[in-house]
FIMIVEX-879798 format. One line per 8 residues: their letters; for each residue x negated, y negated, z negated of N, C-alpha, C. Coordinates in nm, 4 decimals. Layout:
N
a	X Y Z X Y Z X Y Z  ... $
//
This chain:
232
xxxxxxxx	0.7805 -0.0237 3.6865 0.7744 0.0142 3.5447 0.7090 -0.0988 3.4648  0.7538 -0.0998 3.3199 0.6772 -0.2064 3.2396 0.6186 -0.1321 3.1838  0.5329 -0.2074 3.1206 0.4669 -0.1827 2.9313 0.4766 -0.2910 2.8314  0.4584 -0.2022 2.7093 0.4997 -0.2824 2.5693 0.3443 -0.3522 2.5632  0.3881 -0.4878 2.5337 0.1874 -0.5427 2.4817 0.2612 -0.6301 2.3746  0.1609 -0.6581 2.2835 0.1639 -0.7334 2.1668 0.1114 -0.8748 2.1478  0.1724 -0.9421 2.1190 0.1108 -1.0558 2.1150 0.0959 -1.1194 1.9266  0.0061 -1.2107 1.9191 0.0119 -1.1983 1.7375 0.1252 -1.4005 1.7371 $
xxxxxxxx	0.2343 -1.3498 1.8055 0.2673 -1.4956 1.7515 0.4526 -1.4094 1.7468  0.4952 -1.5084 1.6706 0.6570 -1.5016 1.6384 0.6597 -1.5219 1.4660  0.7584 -1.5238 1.3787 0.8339 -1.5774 1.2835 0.7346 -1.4884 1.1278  0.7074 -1.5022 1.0516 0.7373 -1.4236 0.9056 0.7801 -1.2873 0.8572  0.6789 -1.1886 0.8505 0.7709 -1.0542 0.8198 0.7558 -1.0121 0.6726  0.8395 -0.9920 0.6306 0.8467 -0.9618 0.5164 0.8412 -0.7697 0.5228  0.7475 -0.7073 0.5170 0.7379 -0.5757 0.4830 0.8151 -0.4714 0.3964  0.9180 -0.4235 0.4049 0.9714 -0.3213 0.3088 0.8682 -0.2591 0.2136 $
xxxxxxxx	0.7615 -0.2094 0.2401 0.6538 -0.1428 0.1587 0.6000 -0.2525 0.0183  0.6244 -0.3528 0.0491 0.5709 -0.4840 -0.0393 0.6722 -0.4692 -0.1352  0.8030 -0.4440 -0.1572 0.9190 -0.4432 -0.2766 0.8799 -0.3272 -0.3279  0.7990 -0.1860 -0.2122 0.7978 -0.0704 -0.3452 0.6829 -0.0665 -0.4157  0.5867 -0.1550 -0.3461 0.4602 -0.1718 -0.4395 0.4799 -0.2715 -0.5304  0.5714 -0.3571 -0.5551 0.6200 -0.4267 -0.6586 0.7385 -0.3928 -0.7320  0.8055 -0.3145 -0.7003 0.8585 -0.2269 -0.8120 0.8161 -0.0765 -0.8559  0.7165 -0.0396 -0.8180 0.6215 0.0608 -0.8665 0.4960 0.0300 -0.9421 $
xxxxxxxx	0.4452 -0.0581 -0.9223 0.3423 -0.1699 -1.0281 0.4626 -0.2138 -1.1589  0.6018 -0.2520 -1.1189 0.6215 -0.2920 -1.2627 0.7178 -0.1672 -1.3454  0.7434 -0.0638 -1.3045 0.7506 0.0636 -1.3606 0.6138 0.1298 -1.4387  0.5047 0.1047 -1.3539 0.3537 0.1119 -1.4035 0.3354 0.0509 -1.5292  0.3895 -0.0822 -1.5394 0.3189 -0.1816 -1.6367 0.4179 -0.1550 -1.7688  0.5434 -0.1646 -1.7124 0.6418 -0.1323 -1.8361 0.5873 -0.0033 -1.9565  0.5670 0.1170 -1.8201 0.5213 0.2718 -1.9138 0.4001 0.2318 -2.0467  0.3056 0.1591 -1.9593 0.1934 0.1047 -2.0391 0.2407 0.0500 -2.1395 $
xxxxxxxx	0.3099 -0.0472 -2.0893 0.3553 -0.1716 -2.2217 0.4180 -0.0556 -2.3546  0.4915 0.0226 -2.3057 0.5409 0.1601 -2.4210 0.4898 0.2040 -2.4702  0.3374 0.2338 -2.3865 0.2777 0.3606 -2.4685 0.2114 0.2986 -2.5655  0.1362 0.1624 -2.5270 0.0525 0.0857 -2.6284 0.1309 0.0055 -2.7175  0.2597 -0.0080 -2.7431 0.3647 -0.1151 -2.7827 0.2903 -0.1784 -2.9413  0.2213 -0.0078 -2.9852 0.2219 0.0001 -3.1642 0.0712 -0.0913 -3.1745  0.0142 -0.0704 -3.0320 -0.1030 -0.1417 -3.1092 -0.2230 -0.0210 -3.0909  -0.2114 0.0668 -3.0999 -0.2532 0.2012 -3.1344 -0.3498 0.2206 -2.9803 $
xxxxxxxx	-0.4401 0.3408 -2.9677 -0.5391 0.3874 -2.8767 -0.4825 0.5791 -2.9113  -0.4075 0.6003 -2.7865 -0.4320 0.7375 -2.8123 -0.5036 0.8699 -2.8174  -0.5095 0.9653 -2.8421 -0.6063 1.0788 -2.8441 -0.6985 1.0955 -2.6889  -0.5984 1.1001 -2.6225 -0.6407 1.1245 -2.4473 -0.6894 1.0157 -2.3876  -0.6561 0.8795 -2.4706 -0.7114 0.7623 -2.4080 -0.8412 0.7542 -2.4685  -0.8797 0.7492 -2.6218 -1.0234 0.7510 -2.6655 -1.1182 0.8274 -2.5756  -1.0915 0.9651 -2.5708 -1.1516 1.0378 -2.4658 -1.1710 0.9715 -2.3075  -1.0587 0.9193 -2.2793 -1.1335 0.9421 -2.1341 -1.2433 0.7846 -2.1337 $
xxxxxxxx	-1.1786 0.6801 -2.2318 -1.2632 0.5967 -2.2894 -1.4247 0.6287 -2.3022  -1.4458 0.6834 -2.3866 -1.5796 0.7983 -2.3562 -1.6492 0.8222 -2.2740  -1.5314 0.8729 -2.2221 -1.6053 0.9218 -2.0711 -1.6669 0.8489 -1.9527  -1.5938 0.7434 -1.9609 -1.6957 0.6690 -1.8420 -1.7364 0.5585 -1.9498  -1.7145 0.5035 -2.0196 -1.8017 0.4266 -2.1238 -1.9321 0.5019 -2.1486  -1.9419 0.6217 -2.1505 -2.0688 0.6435 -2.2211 -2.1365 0.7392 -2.0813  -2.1193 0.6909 -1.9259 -2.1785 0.6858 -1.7596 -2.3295 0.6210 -1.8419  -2.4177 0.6533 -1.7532 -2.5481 0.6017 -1.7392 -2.5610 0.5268 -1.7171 $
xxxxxxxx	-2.6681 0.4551 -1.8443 -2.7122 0.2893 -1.8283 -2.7322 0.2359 -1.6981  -2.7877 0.2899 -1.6308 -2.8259 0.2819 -1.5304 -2.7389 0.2211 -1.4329  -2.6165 0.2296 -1.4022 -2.5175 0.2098 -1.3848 -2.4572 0.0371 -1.4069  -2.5181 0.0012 -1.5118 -2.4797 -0.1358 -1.5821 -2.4993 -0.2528 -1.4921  -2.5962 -0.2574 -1.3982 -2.5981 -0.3835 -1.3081 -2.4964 -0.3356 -1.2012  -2.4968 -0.2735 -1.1395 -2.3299 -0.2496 -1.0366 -2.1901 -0.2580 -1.0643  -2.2141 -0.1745 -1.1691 -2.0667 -0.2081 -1.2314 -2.0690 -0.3543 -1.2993  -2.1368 -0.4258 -1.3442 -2.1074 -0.5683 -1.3454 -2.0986 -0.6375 -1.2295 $
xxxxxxxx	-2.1586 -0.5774 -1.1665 -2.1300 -0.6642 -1.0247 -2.0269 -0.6370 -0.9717  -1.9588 -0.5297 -0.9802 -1.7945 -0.4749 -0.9519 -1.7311 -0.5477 -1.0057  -1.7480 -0.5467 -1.1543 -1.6050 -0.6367 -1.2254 -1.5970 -0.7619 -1.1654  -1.6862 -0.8425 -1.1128 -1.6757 -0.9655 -1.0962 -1.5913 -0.9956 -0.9822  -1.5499 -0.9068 -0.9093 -1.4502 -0.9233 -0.8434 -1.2987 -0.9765 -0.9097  -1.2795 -0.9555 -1.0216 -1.1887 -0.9686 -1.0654 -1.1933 -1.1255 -1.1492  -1.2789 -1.1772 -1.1293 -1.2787 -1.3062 -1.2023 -1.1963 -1.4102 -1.1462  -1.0542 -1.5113 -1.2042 -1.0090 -1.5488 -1.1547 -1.0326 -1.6525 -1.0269 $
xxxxxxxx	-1.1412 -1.6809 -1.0165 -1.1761 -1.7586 -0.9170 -1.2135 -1.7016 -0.7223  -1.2136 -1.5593 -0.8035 -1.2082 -1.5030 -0.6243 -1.1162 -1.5288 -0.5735  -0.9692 -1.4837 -0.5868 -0.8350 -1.5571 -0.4906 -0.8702 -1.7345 -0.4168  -0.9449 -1.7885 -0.5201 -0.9154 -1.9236 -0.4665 -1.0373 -1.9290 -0.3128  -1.1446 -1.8590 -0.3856 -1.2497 -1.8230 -0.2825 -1.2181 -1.8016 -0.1257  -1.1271 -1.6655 -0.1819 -1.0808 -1.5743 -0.0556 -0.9594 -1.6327 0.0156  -0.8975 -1.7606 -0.0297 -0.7755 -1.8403 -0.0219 -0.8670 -1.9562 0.1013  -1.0073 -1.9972 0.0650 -1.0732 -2.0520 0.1474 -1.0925 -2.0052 0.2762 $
xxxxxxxx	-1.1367 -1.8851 0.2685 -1.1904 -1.7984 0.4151 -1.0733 -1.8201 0.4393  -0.9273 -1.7637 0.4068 -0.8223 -1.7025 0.5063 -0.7714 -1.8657 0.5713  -0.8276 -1.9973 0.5128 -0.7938 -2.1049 0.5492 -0.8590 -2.1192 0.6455  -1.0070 -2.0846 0.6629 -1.0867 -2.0902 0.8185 -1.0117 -1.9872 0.9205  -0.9956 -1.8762 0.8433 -0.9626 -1.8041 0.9287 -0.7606 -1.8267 1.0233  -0.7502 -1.9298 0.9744 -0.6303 -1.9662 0.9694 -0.4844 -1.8628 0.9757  -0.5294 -1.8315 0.8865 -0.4274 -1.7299 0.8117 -0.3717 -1.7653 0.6812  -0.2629 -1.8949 0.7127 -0.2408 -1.9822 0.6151 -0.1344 -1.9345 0.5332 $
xxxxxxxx	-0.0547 -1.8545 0.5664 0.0415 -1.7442 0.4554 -0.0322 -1.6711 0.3502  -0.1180 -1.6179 0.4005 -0.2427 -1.5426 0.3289 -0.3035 -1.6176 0.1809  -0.3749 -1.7382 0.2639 -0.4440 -1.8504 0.1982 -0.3396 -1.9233 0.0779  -0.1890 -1.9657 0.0987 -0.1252 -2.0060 0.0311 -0.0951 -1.8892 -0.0856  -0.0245 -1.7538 -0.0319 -0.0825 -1.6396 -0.1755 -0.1507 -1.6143 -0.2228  -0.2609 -1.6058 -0.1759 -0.4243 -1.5986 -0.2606 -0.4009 -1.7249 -0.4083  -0.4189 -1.8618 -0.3317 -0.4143 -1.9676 -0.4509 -0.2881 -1.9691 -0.5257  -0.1783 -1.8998 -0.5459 -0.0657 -1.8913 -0.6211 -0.1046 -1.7486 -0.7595 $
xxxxxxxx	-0.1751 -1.6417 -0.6675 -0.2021 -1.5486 -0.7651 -0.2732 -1.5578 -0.8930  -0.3708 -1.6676 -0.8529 -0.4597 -1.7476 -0.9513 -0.3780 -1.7954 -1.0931  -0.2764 -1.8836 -1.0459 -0.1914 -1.9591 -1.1660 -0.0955 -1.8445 -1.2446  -0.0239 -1.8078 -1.1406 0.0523 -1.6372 -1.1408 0.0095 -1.5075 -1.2476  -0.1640 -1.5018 -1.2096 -0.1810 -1.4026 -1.2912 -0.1848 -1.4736 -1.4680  -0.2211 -1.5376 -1.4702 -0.2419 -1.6625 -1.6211 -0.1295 -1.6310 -1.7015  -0.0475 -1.6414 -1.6320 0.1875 -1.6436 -1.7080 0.1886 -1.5174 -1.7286  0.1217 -1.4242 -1.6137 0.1822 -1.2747 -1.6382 0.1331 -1.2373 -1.7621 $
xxxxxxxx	-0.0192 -1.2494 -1.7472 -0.1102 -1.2045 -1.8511 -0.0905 -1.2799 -2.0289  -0.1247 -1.3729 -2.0046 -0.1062 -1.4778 -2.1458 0.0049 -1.4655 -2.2147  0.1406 -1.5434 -2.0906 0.2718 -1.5990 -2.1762 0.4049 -1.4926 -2.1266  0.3165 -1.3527 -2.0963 0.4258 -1.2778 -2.1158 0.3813 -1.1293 -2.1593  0.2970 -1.0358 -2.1018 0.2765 -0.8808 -2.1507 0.1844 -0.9307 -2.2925  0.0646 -1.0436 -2.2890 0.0161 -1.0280 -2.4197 0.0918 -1.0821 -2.5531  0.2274 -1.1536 -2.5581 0.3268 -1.1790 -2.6019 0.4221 -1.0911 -2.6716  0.3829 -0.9762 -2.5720 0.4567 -0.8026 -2.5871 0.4302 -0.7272 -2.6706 $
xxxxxxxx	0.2567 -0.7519 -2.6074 0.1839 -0.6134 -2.6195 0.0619 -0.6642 -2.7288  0.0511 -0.6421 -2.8428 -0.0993 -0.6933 -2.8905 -0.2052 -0.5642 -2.9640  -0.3008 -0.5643 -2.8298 -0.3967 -0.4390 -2.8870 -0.5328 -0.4724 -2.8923  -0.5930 -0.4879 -2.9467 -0.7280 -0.5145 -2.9493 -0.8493 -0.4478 -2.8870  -0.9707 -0.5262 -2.8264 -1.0668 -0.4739 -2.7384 -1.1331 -0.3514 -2.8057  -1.2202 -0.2275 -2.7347 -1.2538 -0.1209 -2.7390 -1.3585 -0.1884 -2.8869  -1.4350 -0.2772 -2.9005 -1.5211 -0.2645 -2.9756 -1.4309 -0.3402 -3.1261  -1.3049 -0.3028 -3.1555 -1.2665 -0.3182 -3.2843 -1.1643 -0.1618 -3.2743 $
xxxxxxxx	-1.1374 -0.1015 -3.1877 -1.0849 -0.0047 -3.1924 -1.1428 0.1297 -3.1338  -1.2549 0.1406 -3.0869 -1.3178 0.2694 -3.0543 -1.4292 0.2942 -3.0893  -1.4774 0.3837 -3.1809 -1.5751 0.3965 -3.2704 -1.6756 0.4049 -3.1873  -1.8052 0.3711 -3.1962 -1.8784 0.3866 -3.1412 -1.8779 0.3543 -2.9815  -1.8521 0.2135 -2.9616 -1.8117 0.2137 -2.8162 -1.9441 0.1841 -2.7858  -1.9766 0.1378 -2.6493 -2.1096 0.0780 -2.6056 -2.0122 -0.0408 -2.5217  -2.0909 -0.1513 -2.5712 -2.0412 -0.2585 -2.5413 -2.1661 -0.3323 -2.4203  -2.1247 -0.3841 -2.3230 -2.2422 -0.4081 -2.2416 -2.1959 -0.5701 -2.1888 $
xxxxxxxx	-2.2704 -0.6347 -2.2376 -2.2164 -0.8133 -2.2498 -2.0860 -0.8075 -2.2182  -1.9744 -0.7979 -2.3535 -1.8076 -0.8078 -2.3162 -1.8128 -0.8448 -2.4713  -1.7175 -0.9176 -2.4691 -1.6510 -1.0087 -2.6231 -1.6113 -0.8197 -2.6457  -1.6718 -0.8290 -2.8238 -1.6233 -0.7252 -2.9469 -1.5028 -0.7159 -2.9400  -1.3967 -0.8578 -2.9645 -1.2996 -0.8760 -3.0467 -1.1956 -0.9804 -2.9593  -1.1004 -0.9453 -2.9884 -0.9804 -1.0266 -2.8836 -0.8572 -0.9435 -2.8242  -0.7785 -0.9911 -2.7905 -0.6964 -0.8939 -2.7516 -0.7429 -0.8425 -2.6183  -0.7302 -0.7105 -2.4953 -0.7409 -0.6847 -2.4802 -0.6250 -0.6285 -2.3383 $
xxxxxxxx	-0.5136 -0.6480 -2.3697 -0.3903 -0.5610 -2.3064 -0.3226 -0.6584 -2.2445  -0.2678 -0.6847 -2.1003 -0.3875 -0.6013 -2.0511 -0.4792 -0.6710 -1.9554  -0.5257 -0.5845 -1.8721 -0.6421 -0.6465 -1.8079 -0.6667 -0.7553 -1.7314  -0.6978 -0.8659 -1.7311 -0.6613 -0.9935 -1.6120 -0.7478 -0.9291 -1.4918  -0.8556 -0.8568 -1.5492 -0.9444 -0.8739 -1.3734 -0.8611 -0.7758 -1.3242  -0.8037 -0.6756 -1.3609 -0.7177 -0.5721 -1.2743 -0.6107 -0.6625 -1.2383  -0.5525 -0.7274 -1.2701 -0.4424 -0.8094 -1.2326 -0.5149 -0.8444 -1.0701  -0.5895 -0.9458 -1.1179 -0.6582 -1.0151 -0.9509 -0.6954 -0.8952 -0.8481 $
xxxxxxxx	-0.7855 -0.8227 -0.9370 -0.8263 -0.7305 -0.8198 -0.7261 -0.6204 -0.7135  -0.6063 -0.6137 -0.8253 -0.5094 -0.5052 -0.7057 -0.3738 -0.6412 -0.6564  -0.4063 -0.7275 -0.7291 -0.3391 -0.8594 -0.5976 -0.3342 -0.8954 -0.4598  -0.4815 -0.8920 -0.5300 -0.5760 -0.9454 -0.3826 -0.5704 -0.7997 -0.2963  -0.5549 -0.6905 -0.3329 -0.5679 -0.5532 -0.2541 -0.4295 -0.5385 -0.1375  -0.3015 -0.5834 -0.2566 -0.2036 -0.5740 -0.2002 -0.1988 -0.6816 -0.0839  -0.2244 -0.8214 -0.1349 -0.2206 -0.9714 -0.0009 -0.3002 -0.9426 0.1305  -0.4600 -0.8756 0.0966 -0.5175 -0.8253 0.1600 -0.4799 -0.7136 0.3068 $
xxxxxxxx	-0.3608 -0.6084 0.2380 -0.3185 -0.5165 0.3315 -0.2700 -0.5034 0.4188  -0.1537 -0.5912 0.4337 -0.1265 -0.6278 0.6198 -0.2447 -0.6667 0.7227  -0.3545 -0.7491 0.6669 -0.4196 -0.8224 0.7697 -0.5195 -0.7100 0.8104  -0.5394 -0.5499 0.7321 -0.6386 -0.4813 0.7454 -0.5713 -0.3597 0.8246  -0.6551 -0.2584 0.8455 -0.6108 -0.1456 0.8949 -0.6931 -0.0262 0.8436  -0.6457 0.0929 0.8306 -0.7092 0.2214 0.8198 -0.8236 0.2239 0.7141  -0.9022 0.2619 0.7377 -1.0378 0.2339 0.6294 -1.0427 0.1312 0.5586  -1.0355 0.0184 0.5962 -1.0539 -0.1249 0.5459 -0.9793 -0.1599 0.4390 $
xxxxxxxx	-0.8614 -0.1127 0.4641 -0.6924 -0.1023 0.3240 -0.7313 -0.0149 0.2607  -0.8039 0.0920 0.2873 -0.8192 0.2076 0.1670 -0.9048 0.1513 0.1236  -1.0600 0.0823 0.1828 -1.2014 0.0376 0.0939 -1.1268 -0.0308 0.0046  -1.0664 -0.1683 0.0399 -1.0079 -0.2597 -0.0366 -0.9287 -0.2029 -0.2030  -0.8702 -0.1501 -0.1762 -0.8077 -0.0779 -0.2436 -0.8913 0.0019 -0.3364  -0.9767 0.0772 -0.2700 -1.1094 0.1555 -0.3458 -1.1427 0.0225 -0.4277  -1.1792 -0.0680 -0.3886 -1.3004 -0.1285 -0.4774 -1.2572 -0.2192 -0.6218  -1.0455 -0.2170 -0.5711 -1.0113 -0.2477 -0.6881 -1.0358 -0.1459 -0.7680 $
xxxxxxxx	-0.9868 -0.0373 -0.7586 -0.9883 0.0431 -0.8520 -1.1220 0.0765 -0.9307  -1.2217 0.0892 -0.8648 -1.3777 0.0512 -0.8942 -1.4355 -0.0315 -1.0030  -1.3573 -0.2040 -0.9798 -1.3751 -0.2673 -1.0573 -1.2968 -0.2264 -1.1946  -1.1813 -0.1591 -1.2249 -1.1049 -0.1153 -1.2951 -1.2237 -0.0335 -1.4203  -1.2278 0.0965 -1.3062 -1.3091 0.1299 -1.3768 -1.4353 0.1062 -1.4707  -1.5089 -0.0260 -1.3788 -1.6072 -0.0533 -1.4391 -1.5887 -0.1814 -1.5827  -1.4606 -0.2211 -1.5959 -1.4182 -0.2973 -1.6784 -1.3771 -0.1987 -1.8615  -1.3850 -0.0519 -1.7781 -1.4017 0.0451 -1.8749 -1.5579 0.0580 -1.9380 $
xxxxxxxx	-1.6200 0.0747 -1.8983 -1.7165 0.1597 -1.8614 -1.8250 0.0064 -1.9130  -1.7514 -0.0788 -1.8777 -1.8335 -0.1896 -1.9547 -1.8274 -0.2149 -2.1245  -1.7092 -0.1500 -2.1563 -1.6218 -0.1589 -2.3104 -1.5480 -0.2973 -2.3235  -1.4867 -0.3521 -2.2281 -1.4017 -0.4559 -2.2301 -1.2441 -0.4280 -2.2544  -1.2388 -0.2873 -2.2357 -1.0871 -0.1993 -2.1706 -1.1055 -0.1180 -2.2445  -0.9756 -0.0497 -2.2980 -0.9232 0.0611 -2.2595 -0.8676 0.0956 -2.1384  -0.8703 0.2283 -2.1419 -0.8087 0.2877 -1.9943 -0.6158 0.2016 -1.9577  -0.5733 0.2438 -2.0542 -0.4211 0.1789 -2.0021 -0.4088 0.0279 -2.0074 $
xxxxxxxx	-0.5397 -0.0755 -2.0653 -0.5088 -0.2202 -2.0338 -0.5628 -0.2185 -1.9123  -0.6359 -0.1196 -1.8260 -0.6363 -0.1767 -1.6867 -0.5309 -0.0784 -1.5732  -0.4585 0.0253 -1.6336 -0.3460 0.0187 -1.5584 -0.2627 -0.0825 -1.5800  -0.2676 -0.1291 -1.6769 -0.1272 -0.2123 -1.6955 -0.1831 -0.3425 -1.6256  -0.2960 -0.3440 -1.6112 -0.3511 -0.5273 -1.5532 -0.3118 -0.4271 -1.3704  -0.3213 -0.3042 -1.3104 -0.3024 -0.3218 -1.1826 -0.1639 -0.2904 -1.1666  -0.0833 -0.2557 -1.2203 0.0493 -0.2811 -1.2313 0.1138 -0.3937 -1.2212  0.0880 -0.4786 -1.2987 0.0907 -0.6042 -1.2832 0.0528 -0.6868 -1.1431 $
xxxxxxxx	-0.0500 -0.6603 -1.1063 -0.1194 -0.7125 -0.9651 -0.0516 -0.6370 -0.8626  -0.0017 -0.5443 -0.8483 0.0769 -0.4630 -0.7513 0.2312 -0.5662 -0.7612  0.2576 -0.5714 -0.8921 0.3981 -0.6546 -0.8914 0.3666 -0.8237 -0.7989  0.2887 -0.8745 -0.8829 0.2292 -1.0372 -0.8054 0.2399 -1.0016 -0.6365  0.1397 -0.9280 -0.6141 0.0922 -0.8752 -0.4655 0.2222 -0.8131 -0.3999  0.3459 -0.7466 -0.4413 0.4245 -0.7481 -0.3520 0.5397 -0.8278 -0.3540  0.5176 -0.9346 -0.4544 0.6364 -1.0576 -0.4784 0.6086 -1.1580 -0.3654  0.4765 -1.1853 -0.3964 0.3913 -1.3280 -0.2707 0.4220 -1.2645 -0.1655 $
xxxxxxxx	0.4024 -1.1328 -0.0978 0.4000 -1.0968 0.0061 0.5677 -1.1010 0.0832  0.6685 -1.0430 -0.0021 0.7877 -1.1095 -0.0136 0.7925 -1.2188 0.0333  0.8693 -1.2959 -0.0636 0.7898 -1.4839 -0.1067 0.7686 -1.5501 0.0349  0.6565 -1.5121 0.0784 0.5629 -1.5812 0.1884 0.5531 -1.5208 0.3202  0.5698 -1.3794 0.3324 0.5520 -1.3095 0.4243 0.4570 -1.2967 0.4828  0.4165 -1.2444 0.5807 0.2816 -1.2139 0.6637 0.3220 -1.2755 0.8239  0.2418 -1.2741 0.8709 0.1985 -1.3317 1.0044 0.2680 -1.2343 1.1048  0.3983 -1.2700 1.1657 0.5112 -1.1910 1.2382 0.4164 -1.1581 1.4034 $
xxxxxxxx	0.4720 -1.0504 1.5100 0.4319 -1.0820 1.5916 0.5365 -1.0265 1.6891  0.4990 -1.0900 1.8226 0.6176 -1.1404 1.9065 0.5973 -1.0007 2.0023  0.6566 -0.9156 2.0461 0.6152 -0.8276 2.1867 0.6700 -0.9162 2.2788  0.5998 -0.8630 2.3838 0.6459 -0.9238 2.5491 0.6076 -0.8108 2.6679  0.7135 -0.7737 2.7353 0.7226 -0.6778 2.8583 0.6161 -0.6979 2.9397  0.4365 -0.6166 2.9761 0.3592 -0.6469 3.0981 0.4135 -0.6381 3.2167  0.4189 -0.7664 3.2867 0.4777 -0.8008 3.4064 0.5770 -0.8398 3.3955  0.6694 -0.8984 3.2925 0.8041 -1.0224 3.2930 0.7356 -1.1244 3.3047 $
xxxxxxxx	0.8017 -1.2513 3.3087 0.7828 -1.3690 3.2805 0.7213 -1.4173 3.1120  0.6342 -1.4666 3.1225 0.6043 -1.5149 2.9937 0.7227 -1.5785 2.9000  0.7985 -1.5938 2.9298 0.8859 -1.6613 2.8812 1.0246 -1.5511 2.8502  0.9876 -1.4581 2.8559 1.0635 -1.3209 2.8196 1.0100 -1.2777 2.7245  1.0600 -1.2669 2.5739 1.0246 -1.1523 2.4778 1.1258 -1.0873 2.4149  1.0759 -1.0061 2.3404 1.1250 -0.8492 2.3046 1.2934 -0.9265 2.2896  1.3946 -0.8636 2.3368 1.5246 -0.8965 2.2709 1.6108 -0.7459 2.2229  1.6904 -0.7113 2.2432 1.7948 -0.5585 2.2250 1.7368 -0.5210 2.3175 $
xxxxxxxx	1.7517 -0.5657 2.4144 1.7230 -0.5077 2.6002 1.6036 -0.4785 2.5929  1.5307 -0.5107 2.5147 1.3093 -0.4874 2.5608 1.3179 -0.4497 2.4836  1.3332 -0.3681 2.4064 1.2986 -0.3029 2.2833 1.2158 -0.1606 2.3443  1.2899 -0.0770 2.5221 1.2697 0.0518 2.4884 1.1468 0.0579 2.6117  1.0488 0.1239 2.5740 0.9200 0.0808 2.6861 0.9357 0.1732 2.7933  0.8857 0.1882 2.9259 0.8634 0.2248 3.0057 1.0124 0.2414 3.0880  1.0494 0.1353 3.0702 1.2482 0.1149 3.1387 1.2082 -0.0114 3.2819  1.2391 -0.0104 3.4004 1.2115 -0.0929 3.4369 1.3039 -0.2351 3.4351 $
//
């Protein structure tokens, strides 16, 4: 009898799940781009605006330390490690998302979309060190942060893909909650990053791996014939 074992070497996989998280991020971003088209902050958005904008001071050094995840310079950071770690597919998407998110954000949705930050459009916001005035729509650090979530997800497993994932959304929040955002410029910034994050992953693919039958020849891997385990 054999067994199936894994080995981490063979060709580029390109993931099916990576096209629906990039065409479900840009269904995401489009809705946004609609709802805000006029410029306008709606009834349900002021509110939930509110609502974690006006969370306990207390709160203000973490959640700055959250957002900063999203500052464009983490990809290039995390583009470093995956270079030690020689996970050079990885490392080459990381430093593309960087330039990537700039076009999405700048010279195309804010091109679209022009809405201005919480502290020229929400009365009484609490602003906690974030520019008053500027446009706003939509979010760059959500862009990076659910990029990096998506590039991130092959190389992780179980908990680790959900934390990841958690802590974008985290920073999301706290980009609210700081008064930098409205609520829909940081869906529309992880919409966006879901689109980037499953284009590169596309694009570039992830790190393929080879099976091989325990007890063939090393020089035997998976073909039609090895596909079905416990066959001798």
């Amino acid at each position: 009898m054999t067994a199936l074992v894994v080995s981490n070497e063979g060709g580029p996989v390109r993931p099916l799940w990576a096209a629906w998280a990039a065409a479900g991020g840009l269904l995401l971003t489009v809705g946004c781009c609609l709802i805000a088209a006029g410029g306008q902050v709606s009834g349900w958005e002021r509110a939930l605006f509110r609502a974690v904008n006006g969370l306990p001071g207390w709160l203000n050094r973490p959640m700055w330390l959250m957002q900063l995840a999203g500052v464009i310079a983490t990809p290039v950071l995390l583009a470093a490690g995956a270079a030690l770690w020689r996970r050079w597919r990885l490392a080459a998407a990381l430093l593309l998302l960087a330039p990537l998110k700039l076009v999405v954000e700048l010279d195309v949705i804010k091109r679209l979309v022009e809405r201005g930050r919480p502290g020229e459009n929400e009365p009484g916001a609490i602003l906690r060190g974030v520019p008053p005035a500027g446009l706003s729509f939509p979010s760059g650090h959500a862009i990076v942060v659910f990029g990096i979530a998506v590039l991130l997800a092959p190389y992780l497993r179980g908990r680790w893909r959900a934390l990841v994932f958690g802590l974008a959304a985290l920073a999301c929040v706290a980009r609210v909650y700081l008064g930098a955002h409205n609520p829909l410029d940081v869906v529309a910034g992880a919409g966006a990053g879901l689109v980037l994050g499953g284009l590169l992953t596309l694009l570039l693919g992830v790190r393929g791996r080879r099976q091989r039958l325990l007890g063939a020849p090393a020089g035997v891997v998976n073909g039609p014939a090895h596909r079905r385990t416990g066959r001798p």
